[in-house]
C-alpha positions in Angstrom: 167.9 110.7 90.5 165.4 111.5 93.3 166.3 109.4 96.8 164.0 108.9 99.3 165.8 108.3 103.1 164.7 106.9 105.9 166.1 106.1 109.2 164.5 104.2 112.1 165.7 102.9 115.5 166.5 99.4 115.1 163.3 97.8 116.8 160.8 95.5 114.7 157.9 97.6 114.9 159.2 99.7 112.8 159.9 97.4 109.8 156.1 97.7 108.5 156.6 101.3 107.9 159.6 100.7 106.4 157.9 98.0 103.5 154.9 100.6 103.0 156.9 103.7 102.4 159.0 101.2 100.1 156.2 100.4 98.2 154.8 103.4 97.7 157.9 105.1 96.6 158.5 102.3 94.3 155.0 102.4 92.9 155.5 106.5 92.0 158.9 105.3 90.7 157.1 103.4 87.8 157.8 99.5 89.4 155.3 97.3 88.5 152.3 96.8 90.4 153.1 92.8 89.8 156.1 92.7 91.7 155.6 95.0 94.3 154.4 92.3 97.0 157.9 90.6 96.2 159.3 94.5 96.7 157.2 94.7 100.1 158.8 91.3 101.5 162.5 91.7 100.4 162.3 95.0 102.2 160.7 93.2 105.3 163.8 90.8 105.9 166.3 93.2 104.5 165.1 96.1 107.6 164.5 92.5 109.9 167.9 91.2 109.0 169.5 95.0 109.8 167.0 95.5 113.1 168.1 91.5 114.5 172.3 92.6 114.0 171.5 95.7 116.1 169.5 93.8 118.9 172.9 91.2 118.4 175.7 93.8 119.0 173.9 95.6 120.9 173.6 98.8 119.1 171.3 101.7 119.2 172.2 103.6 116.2 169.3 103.6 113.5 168.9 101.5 110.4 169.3 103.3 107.5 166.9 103.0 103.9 167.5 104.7 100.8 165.0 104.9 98.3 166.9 106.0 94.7 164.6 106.4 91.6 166.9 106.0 88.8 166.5 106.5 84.7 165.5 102.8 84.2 165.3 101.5 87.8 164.8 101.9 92.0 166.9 100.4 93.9 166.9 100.1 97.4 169.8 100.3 100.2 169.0 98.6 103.6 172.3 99.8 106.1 173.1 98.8 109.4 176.2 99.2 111.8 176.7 95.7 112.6 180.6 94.7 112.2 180.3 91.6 110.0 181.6 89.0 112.1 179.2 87.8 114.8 180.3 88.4 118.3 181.3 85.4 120.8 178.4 85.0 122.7 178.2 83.1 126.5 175.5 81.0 124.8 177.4 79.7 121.8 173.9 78.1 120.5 172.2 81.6 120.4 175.3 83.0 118.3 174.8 79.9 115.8 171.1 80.9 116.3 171.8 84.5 114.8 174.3 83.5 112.1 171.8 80.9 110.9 168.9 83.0 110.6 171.3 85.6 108.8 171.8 82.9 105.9 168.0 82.4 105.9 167.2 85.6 105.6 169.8 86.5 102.7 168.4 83.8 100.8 165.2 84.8 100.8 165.9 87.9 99.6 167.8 86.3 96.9 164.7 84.0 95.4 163.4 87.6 95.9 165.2 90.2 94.1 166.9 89.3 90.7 169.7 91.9 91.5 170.8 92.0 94.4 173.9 92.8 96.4 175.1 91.9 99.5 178.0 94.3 101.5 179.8 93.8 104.5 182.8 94.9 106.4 184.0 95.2 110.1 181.9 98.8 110.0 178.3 98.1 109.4 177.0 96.2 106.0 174.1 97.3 103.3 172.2 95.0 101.1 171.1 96.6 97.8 168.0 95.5 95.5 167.0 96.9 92.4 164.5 96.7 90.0 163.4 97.8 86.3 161.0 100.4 86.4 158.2 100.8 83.8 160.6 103.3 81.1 163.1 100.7 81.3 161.1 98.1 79.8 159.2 100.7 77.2 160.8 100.0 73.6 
């Protein structure tokens, strides 16, 4: 299993780079080509989704991407080191704000990604996609 890891500071700049370097790993991986536009924008709101709950709690620690070519599929891990309960705010709308655009942003990924997996706990959380690659689908 060959990985692939990135880490960037949380700022949104830095989420193209992430989706290109996703896509081309997943293209050499043997994904294909027909779903890597779908690859390219699960990857988007996965790293926007990590980079927004670092701006939230206010951390500067970087997000993390790993890029796993497996025997018959890549997946991909988004991690960040947001605790998974959103922080009370001074402006309770903004808070609502966040959480709200969380749920969004999940579910897009979901209509997304056929397998998909959604982790969090008090220490960060990671969202992991995966997809068949072309050997998995060869008889």
């Amino acid at each position: 299993m060959a990985t692939v890891e990135l880490r960037f500071s949380a700022s949104p700049e830095h989420v193209r780079t992430a989706r290109l370097v996703a896509a081309a790993v997943a293209r050499r991986a043997g994904v294909d080509e027909s779903v890597l536009d779908e690859l390219r924008l699960a990857v988007g709101e996965a790293c926007s989704r990590a980079v927004g709950l670092h701006a939230l709690h206010g951390l500067t620690s970087p997000v993390r991407v790993a890029l796993t070519e497996g025997e018959k599929s890549f997946s991909i891990e988004v991690g960040d080191d947001a605790p998974s309960t959103v922080p009370t705010a001074r402006d309770q709308s903004a808070s609502e704000a966040a959480e709200g655009t969380d749920e969004l942003g999940l579910a897009v990924i979901s209509g997304l990604v056929d397998d998909v997996e959604v982790i969090a706990d008090a220490h960060g959380g990671k969202i992991r996609m995966s997809w068949p690659t072309a050997t998995a689908v060869v008889p």
